[in-house]
Backbone as a ProteinNet text record, in pm:
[ID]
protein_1_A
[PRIMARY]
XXXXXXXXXXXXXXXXXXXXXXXXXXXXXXXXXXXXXXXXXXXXXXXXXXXXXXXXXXXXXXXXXXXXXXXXXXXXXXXXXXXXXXXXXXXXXXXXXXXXXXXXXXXXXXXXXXXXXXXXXXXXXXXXXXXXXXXXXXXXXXXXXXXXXXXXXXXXXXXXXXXXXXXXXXXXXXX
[TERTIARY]
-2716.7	-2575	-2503.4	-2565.7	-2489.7	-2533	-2609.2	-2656.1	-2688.3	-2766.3	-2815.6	-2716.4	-2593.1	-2478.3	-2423.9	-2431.7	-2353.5	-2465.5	-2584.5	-2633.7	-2585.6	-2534	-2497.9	-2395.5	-2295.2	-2188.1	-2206.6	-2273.8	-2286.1	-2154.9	-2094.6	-1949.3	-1969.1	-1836.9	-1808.8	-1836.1	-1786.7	-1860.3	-1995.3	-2079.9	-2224.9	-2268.2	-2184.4	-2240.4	-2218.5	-2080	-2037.8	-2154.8	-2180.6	-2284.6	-2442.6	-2463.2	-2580.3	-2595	-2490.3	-2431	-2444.4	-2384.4	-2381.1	-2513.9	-2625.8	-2741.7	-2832.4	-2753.1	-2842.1	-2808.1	-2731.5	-2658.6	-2762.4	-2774.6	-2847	-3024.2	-3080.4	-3197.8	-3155.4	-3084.3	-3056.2	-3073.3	-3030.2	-3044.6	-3171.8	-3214.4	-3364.6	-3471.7	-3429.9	-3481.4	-3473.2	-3325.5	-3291.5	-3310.9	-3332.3	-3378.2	-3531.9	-3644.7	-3762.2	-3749.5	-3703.7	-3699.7	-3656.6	-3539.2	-3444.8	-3531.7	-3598.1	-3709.2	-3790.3	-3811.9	-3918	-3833.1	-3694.7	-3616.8	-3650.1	-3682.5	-3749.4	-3834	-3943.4	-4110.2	-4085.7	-3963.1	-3963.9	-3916.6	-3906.9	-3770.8	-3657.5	-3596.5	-3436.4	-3364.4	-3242.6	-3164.3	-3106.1	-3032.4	-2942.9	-2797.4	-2740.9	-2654	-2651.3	-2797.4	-2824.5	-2852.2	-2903.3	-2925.4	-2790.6	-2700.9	-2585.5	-2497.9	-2504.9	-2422.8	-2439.8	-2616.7	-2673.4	-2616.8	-2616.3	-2611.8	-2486.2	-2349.5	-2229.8	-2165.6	-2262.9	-2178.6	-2282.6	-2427.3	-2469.9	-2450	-2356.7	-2325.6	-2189.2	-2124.6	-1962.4	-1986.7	-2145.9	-2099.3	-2192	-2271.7	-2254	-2181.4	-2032.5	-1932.3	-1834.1	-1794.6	-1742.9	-1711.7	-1810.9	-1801.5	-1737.9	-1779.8	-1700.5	-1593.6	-1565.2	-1400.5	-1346	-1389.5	-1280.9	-1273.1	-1373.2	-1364.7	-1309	-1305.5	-1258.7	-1065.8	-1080.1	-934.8	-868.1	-893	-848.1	-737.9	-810.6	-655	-599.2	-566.6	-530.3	-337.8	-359.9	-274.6	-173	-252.6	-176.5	-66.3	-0.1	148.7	53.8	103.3	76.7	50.4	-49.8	-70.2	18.3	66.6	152	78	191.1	95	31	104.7	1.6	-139.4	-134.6	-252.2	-342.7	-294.1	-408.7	-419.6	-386.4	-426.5	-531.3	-475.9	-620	-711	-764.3	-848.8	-903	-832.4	-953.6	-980.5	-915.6	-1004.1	-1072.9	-1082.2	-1174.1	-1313.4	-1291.7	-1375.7	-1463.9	-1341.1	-1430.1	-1481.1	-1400.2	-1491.7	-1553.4	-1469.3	-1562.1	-1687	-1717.5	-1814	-1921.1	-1842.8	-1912.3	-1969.3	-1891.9	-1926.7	-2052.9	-1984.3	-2081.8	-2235.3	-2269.9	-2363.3	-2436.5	-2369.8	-2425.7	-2481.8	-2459.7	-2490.8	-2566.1	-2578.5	-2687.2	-2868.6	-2797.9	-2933.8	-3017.5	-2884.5	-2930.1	-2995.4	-2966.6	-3023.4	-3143.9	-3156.7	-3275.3	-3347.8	-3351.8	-3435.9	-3473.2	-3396.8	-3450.6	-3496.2	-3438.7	-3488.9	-3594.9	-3578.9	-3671.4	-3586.1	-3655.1	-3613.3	-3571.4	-3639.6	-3684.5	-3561.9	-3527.7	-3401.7	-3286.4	-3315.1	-3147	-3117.8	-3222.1	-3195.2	-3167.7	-3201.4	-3151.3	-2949.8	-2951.4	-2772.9	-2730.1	-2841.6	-2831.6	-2773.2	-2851.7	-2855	-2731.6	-2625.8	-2487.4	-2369.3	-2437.5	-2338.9	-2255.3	-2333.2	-2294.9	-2214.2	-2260.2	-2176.6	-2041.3	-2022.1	-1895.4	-1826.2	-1878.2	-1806.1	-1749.8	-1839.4	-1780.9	-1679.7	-1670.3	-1585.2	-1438.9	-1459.2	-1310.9	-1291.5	-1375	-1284.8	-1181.5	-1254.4	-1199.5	-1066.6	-1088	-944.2	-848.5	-878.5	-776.3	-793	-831	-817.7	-747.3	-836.5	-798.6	-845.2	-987.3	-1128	-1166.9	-1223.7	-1225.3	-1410.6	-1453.3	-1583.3	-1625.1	-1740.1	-1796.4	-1928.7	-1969.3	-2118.1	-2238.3	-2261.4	-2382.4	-2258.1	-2202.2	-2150.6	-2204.8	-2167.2	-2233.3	-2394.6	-2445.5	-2540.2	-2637	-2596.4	-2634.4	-2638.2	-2539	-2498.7	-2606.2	-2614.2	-2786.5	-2876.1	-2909.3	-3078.5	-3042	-2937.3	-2911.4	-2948.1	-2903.6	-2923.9	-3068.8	-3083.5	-3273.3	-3317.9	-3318.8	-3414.5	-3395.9	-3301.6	-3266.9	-3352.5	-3338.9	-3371.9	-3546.8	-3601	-3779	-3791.5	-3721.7	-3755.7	-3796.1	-3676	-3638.3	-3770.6	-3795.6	-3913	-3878.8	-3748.4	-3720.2	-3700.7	-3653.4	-3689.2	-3777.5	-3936.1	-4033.9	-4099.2	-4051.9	-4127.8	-4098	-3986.4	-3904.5	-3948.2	-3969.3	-4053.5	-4220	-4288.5	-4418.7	-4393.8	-4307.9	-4327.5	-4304.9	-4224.6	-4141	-4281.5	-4350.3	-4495.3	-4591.4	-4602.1	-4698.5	-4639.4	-4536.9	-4469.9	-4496.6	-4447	-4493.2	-4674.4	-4739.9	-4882.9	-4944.4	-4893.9	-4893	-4872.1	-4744.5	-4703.9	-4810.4	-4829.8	-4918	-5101.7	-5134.7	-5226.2	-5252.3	-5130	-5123.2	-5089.6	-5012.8	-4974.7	-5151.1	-5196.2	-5361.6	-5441.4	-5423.6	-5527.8	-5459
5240.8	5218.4	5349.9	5475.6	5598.1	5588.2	5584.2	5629.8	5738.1	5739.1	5889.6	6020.4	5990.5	6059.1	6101.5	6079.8	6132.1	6282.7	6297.2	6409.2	6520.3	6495.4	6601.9	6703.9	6692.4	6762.6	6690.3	6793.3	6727.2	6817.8	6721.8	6759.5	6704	6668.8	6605.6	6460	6406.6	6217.1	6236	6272.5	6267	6340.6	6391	6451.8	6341.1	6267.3	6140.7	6061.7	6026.4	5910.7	5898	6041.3	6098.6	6052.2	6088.9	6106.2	5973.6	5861.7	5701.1	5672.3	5738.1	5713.4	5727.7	5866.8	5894	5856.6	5755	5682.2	5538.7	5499.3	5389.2	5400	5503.4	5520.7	5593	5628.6	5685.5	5515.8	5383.9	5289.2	5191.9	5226.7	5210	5257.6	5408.4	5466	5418.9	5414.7	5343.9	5213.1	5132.6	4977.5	4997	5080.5	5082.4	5177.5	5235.9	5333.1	5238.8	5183.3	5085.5	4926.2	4908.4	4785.7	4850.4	4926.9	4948.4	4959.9	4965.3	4921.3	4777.7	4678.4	4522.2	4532.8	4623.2	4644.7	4728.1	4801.6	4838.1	4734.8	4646.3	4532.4	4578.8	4682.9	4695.3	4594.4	4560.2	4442.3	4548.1	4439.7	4457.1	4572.7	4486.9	4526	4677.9	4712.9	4885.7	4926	4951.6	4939.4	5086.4	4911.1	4946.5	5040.2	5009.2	5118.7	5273.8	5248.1	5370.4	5494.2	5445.1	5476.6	5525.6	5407	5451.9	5563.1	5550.1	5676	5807	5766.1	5939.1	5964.6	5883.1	5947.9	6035	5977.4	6018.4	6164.4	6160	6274.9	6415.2	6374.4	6456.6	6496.2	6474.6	6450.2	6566.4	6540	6575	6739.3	6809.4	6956	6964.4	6914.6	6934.9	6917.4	6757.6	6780.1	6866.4	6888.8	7057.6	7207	7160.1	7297.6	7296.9	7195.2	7145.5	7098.1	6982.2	6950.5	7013.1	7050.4	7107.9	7006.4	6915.3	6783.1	6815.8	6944.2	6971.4	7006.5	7066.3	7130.7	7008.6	6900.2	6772.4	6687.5	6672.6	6535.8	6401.3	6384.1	6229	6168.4	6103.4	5988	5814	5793.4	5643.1	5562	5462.5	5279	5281.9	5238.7	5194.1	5268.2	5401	5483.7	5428.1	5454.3	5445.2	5307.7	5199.8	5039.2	5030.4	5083.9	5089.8	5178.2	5245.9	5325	5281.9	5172.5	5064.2	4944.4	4892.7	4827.4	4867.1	4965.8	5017.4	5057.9	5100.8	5150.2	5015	4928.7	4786.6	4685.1	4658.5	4601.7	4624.4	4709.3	4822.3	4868.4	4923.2	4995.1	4947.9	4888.4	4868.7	4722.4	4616.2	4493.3	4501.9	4581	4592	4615.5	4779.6	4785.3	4641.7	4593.9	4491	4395.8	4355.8	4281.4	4326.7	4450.4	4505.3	4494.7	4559.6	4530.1	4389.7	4332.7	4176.5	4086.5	4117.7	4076	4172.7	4304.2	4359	4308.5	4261	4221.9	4082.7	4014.7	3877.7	3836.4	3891.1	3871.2	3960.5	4094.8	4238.9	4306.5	4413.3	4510.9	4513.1	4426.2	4432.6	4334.4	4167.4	4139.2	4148.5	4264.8	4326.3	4396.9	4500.8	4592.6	4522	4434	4380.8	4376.6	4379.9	4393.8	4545.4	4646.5	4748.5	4731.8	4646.7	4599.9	4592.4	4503.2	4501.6	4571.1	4754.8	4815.8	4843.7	4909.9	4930.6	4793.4	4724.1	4575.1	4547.5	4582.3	4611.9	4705.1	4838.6	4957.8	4912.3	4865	4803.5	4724.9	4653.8	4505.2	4570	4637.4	4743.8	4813.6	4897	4947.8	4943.4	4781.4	4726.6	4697.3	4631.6	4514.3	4620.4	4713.3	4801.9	4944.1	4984.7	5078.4	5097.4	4974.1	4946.9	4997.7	4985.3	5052.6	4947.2	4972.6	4857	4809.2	4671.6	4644.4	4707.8	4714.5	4731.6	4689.9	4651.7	4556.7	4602.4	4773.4	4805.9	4769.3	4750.4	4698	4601.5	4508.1	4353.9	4357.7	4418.6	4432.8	4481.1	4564.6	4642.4	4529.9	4455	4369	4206.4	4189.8	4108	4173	4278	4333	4333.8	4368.8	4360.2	4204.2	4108.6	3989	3969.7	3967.2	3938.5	4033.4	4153	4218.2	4105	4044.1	4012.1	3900.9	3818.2	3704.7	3721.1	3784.8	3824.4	3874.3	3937.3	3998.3	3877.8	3781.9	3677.9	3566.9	3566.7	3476.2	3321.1	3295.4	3120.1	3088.3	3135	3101	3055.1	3168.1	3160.2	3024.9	3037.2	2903	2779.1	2752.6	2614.6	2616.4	2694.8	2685.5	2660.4	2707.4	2654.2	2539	2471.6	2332.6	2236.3	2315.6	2157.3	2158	2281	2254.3	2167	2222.8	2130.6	1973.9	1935.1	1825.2	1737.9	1796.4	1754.8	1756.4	1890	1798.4	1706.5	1688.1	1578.1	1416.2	1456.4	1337.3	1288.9	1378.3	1349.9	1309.9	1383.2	1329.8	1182.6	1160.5	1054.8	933.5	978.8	877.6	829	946.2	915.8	848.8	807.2	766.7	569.7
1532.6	1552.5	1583	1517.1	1604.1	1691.7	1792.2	1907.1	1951.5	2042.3	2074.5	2137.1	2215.2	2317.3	2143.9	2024.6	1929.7	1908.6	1938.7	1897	2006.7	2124.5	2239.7	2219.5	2142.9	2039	1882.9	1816.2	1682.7	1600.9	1525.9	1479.4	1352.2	1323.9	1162.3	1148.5	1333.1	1289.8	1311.7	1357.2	1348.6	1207.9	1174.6	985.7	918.1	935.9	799.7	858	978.6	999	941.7	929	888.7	735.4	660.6	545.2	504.9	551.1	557.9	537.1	643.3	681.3	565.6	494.7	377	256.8	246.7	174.2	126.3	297.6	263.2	270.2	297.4	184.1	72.6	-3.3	-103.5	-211.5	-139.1	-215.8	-205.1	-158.8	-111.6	-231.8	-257.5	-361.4	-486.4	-505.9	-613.8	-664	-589.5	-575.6	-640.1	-559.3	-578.6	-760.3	-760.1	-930.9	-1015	-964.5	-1098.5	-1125.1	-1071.7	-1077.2	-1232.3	-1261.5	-1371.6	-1532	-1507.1	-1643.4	-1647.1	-1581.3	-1627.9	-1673.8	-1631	-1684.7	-1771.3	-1809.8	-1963.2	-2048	-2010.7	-2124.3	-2157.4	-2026.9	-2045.2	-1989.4	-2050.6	-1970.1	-1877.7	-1791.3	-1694.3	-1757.6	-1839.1	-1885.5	-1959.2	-1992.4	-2032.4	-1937.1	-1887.4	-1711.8	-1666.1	-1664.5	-1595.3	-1660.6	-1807.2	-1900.5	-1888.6	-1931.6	-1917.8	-1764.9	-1655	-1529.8	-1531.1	-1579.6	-1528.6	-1638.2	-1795.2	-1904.3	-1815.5	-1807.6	-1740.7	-1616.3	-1516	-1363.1	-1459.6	-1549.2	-1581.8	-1615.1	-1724.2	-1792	-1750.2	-1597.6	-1499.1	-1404.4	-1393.8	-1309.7	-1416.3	-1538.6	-1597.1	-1585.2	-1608.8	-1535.9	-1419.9	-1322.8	-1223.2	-1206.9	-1246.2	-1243.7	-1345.8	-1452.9	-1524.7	-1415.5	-1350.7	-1307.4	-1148.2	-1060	-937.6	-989.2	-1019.6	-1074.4	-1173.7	-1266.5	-1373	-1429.8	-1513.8	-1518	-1583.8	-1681.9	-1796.9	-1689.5	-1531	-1464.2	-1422.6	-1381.4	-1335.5	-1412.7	-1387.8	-1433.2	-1454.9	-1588.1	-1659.3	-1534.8	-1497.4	-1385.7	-1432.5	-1331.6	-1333.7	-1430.8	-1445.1	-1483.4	-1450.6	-1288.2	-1163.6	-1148.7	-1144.3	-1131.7	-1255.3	-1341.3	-1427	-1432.1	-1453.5	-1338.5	-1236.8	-1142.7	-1066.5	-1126.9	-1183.6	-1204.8	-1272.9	-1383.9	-1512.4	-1390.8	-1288.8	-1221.4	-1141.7	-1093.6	-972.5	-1110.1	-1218	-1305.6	-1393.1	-1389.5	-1458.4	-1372.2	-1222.9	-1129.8	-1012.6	-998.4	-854.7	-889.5	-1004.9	-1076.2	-1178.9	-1269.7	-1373.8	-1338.9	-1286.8	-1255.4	-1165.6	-1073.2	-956.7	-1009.4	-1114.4	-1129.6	-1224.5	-1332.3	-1393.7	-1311.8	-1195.6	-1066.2	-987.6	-973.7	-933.2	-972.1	-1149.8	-1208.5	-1189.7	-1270.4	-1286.6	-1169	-1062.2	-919	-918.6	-950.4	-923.7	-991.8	-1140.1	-1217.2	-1209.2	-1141.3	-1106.7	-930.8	-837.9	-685.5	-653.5	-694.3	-660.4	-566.1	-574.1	-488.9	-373.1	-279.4	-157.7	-104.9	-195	-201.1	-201.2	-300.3	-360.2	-208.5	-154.7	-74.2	72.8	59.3	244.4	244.1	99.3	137.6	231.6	226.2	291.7	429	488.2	621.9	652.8	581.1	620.3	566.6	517.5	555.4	705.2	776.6	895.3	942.6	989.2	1025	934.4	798.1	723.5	796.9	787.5	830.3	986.7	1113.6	1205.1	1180.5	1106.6	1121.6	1062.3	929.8	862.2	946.7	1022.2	1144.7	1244.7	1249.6	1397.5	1301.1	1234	1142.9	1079.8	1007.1	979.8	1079.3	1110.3	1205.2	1307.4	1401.1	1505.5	1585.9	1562	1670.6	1716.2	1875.4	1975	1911.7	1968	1924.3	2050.4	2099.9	2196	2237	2353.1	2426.7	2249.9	2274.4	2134.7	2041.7	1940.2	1841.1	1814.5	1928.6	1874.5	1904.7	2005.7	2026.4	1899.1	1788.9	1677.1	1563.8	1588.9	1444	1492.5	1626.3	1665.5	1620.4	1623.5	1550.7	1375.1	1350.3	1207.9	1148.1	1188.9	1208	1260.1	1336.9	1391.6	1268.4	1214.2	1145.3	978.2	941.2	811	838.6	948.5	952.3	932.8	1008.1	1049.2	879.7	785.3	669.6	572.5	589.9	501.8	526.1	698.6	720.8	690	673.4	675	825.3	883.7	1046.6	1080.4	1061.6	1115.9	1016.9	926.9	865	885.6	960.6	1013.9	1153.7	1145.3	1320.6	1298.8	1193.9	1180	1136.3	1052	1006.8	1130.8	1206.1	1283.1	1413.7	1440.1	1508.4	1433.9	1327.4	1258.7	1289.9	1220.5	1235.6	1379.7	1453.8	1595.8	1647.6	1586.6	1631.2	1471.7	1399.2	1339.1	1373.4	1446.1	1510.2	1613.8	1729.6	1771.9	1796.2	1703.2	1633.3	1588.1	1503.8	1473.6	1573.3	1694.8	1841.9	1884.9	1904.1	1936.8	1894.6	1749.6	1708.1	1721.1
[MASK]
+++++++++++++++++++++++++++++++++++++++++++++++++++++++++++++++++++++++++++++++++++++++++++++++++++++++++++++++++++++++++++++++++++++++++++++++++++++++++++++++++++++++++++++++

């Protein structure tokens, strides 16, 4: 979906794209690692705890030493509102849903949601932006689609049955 004319001047959108790129094997990884808290008999729900108190309290340094919140004005209602929902369902929900799907579909399940980042990022573009689609756009979001579909393999299996089905039928006309 970047395309190749983005490597001819490589700038700051061919870095975020890269970045995106390494985003989504970055969850790839994680999908294949976070599968073995089931084969320990961790739930979901430690899982997810575990992850979101030790991402915080590797973060923590940094923001004392980047923000310094001690310098900043009381943050709003509102602010701190969104911040318990972006923190209780952006985050915390999310990961509990994460696990819990990893530990019951697998890995390989969970991770085809990968597939439709890019096709998100297209579609928020176009709708709030106001970036045009273009011929490879849709063209990108067909192989995204053909690749989910060939992964998933219910296609190909409605197509072996309905053959079978038919030289069944016939078989059976013959005799």
């Amino acid at each position: 979906m970047i395309g190749t004319d983005a490597f001819r001047d490589f700038g700051v959108n061919v870095a975020a794209q890269l970045l995106c790129l390494a985003g989504a094997v970055s969850y790839a990884f994680a999908g294949i690692y976070g599968r073995r808290f089931r084969a320990m008999g961790v739930t979901p729900m430690s899982t997810a705890t575990g992850q979101v108190v030790a991402s915080s309290l590797i973060m923590l340094p940094l923001v004392m030493v980047v923000d310094r919140p001690w310098t900043l004005q009381a943050p709003s209602l509102n602010a701190i509102g969104a911040l318990i929902g972006v923190a209780a369902i952006s985050t915390a929900l999310a990961y509990v849903l994460y696990f819990r799907i990893l530990a019951t579909a697998g890995a390989t399940n969970l991770l085809l949601v990968t597939f439709l980042i890019p096709v998100s990022a297209i579609l928020l573009g176009t709708l709030i932006l106001g970036e045009v689609l273009l011929a490879r756009h849709f063209a990108g979001m067909a192989l995204i689609g053909v690749g989910l579909a060939a992964i998933d393999g219910r296609p190909w299996k409605a197509v072996r049955t309905t053959a079978f089905r038919k030289r069944k039928r016939r078989h059976h006309d013959q005799e």
